[in-house]
N, CA and C atoms as a LAMMPS dump frame, in Angstrom:
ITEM: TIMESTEP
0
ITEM: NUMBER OF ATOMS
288
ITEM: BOX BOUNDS ff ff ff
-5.0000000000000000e+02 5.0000000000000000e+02
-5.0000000000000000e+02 5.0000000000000000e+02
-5.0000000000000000e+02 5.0000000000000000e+02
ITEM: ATOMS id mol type element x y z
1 1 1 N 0.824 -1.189 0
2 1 2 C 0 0 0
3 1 3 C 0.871 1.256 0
4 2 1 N 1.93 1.531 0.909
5 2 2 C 3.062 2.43 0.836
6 2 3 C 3.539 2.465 -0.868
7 3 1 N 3.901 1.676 -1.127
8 3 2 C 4.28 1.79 -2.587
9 3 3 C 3.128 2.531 -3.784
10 4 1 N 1.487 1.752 -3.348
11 4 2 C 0.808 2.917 -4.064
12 4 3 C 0.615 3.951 -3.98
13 5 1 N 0.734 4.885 -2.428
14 5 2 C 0.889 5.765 -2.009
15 5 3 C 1.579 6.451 -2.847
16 6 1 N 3.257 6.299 -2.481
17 6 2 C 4.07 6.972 -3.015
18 6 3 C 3.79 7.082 -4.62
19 7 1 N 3.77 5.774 -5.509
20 7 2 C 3.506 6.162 -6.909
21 7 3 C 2.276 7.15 -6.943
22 8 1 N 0.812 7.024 -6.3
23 8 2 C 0.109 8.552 -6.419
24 8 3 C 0.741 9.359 -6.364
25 9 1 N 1.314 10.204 -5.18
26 9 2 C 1.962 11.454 -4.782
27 9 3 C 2.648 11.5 -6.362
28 10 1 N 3.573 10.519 -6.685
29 10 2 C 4.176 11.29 -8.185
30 10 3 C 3.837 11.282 -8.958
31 11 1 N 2.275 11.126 -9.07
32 11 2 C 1.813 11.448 -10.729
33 11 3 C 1.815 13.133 -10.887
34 12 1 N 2.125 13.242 -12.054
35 12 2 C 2.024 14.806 -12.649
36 12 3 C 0.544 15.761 -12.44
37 13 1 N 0.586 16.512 -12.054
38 13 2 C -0.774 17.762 -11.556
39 13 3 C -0.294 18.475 -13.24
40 14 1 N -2.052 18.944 -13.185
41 14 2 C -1.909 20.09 -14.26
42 14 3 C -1.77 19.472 -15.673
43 15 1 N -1.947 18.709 -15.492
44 15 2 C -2.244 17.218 -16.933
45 15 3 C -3.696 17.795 -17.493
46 16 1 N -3.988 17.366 -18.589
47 16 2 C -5.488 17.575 -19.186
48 16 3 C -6.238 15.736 -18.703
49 17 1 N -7.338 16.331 -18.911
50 17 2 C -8.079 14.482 -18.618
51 17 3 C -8.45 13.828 -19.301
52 18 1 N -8.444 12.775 -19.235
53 18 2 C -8.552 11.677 -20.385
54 18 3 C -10.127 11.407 -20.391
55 19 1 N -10.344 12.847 -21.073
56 19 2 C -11.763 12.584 -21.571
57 19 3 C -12.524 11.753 -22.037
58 20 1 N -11.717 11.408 -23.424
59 20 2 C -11.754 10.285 -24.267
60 20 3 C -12.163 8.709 -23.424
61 21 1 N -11.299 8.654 -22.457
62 21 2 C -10.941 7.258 -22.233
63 21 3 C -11.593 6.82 -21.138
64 22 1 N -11.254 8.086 -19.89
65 22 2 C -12.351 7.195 -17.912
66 22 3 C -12.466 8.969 -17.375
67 23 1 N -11.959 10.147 -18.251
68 23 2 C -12.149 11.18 -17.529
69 23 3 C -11.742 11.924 -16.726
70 24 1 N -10.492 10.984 -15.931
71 24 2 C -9.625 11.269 -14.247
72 24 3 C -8.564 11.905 -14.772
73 25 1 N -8.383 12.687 -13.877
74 25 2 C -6.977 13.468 -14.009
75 25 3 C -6.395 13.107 -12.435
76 26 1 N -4.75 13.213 -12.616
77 26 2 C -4.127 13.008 -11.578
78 26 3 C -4.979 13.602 -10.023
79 27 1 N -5.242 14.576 -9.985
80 27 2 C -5.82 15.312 -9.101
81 27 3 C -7.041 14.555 -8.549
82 28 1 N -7.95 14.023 -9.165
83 28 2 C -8.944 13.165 -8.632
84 28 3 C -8.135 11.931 -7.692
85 29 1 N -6.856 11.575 -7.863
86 29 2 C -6.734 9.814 -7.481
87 29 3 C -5.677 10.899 -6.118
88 30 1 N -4.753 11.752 -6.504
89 30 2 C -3.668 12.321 -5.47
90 30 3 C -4.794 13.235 -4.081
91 31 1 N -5.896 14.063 -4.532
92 31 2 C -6.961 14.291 -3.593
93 31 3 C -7.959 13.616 -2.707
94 32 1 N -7.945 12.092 -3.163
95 32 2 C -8.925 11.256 -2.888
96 32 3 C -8.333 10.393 -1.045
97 33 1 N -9.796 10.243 -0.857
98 33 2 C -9.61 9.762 0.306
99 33 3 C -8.897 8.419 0.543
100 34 1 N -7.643 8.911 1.745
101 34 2 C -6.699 7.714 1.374
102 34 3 C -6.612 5.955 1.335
103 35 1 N -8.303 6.053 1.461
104 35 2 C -8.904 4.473 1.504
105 35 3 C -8.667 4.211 0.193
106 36 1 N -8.842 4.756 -0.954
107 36 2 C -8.733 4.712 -2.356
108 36 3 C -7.211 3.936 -2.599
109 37 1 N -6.216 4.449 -2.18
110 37 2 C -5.076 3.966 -2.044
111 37 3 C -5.037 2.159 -1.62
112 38 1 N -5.641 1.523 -0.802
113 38 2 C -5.754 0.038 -0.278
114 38 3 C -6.691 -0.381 -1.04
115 39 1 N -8.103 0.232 -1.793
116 39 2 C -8.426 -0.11 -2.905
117 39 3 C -7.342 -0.381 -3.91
118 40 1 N -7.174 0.395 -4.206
119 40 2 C -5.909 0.495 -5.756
120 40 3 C -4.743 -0.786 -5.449
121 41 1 N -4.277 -0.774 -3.908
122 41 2 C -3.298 -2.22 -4.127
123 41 3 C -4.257 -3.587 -3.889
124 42 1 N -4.956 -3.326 -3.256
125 42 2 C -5.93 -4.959 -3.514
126 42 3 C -5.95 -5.18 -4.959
127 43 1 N -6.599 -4.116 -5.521
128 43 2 C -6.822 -4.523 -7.601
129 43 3 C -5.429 -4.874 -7.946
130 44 1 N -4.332 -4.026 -7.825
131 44 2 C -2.982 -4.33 -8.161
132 44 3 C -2.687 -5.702 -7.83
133 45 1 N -2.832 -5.72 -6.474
134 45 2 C -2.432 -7.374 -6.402
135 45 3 C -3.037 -8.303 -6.938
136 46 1 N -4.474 -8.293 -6.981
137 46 2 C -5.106 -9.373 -7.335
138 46 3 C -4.689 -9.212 -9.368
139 47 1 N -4.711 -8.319 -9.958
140 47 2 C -4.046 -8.602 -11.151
141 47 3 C -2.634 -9.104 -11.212
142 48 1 N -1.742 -8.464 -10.616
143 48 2 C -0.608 -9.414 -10.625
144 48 3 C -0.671 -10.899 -10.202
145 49 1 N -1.395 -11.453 -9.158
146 49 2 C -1.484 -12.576 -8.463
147 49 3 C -2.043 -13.563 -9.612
148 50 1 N -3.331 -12.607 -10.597
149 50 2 C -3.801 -13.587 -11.572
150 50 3 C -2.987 -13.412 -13.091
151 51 1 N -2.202 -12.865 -13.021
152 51 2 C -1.215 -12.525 -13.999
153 51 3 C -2.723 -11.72 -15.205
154 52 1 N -3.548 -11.081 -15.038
155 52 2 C -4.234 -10.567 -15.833
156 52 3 C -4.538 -8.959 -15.859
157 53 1 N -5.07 -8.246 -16.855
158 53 2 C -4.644 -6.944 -17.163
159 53 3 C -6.023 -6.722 -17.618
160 54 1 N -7.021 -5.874 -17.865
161 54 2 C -8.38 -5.593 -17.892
162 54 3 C -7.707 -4.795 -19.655
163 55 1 N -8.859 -4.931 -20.659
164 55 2 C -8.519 -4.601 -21.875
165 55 3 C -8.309 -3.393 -21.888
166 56 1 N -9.104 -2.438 -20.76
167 56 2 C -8.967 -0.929 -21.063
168 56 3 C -8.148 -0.521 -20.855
169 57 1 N -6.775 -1.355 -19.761
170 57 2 C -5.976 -1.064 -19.54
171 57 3 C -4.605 -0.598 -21.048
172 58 1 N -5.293 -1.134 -21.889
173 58 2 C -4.764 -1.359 -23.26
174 58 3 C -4.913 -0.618 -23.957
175 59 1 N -6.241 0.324 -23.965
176 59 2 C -6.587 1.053 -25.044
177 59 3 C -6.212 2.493 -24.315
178 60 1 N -5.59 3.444 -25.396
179 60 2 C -5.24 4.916 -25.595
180 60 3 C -5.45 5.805 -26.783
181 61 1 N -5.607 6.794 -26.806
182 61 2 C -5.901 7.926 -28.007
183 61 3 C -4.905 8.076 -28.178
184 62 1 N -4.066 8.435 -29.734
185 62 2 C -3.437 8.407 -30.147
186 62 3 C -3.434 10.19 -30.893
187 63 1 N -2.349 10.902 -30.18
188 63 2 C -2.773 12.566 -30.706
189 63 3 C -1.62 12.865 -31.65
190 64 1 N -1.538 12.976 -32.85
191 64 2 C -0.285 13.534 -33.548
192 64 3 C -0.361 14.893 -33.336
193 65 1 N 1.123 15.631 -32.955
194 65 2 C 1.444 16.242 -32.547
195 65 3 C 2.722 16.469 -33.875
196 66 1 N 2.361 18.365 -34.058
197 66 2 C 3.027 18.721 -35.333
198 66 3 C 4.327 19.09 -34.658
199 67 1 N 5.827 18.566 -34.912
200 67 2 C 7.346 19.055 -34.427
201 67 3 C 7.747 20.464 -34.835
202 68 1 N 7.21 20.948 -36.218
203 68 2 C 7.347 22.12 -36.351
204 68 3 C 6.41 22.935 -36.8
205 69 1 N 6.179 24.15 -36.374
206 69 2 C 4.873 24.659 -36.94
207 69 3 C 5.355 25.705 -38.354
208 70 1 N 6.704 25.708 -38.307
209 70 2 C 7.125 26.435 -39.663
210 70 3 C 7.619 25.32 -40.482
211 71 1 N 7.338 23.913 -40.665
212 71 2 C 7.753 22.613 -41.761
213 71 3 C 6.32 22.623 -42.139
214 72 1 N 6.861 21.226 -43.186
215 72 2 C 5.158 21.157 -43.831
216 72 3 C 4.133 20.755 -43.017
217 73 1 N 3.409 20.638 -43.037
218 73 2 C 2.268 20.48 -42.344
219 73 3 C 1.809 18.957 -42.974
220 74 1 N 1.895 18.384 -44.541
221 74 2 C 1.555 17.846 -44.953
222 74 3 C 1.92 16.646 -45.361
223 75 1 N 3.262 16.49 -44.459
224 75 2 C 3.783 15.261 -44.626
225 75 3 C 3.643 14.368 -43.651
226 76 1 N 3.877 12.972 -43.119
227 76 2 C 3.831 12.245 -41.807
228 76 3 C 5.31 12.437 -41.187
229 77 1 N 6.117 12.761 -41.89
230 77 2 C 7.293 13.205 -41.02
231 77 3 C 7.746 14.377 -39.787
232 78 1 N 6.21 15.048 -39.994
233 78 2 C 6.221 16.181 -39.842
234 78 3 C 5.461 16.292 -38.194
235 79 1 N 4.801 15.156 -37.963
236 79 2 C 4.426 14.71 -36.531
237 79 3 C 5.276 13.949 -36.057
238 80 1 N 4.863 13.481 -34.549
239 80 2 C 5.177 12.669 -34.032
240 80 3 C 3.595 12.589 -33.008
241 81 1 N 3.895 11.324 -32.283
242 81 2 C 2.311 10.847 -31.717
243 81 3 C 2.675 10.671 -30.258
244 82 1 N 1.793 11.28 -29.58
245 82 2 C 1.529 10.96 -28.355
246 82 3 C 0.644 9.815 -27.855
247 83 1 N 0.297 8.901 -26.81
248 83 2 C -0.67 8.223 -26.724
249 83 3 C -1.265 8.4 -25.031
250 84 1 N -2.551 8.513 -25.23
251 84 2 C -3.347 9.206 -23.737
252 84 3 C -3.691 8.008 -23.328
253 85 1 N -3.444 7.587 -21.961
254 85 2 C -4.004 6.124 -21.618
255 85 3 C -4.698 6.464 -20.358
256 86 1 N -5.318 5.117 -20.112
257 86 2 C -6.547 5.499 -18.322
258 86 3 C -4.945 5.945 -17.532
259 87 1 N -5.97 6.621 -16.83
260 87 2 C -4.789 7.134 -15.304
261 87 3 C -4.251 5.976 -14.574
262 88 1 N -5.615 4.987 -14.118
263 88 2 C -5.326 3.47 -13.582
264 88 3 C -3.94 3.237 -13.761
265 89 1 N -4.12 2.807 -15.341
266 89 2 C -3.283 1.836 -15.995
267 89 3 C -1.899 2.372 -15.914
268 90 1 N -1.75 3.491 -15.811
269 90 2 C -0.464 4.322 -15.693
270 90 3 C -0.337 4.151 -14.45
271 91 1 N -0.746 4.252 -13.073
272 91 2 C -0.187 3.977 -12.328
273 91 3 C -0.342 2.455 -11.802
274 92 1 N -0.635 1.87 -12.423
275 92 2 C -0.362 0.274 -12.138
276 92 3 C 1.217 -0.16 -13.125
277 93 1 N 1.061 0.482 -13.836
278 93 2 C 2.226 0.835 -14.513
279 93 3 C 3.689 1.45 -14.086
280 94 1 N 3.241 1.938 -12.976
281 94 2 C 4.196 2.914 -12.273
282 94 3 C 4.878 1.883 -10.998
283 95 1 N 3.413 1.18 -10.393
284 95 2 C 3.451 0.495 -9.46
285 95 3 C 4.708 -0.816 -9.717
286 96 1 N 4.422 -1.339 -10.846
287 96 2 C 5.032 -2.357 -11.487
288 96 3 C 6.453 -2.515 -11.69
């Protein structure tokens, strides 16, 4: 539980929310009452224990992001991609 603790405290504040995906921004899970925390390692454990991973944990938005705003605009070289995933999954991710 200390260990989920600490991985909350370091998620990033001031993030946008994953609208798209469950909605949460860091601030909902780092504000939350610290019972949430012994929630979060029971699920942790019991996925590690069953070696299994929930699909949503899988799925992310995918944002291309232009490197220069004075290059072309119109080539694929010309992005690069970010990918927005659940908050969860990032910090089970973190946990891990």
């Amino acid at each position: 539980m200390d260990l989920v603790q600490q991985c909350i405290e370091g998620l990033k504040k001031g993030k946008a929310a994953g609208k798209i995906i469950d909605g949460l921004m860091a601030e909902h899970i780092c504000f939350a009452h610290h019972i949430l925390s012994v929630h979060l390692s029971l699920l942790f454990a019991m996925l590690y224990k069953h070696s299994m991973v929930p699909d949503d944990f899988g799925r992310g938005v995918v944002i291309p992001l232009l490197k220069n705003v004075d290059g072309n605009k119109f080539t694929p070289d010309s992005y690069r991609c970010i990918i927005v995933s659940p908050l969860i999954s990032k910090l089970f991710e973190t946990v891990l």
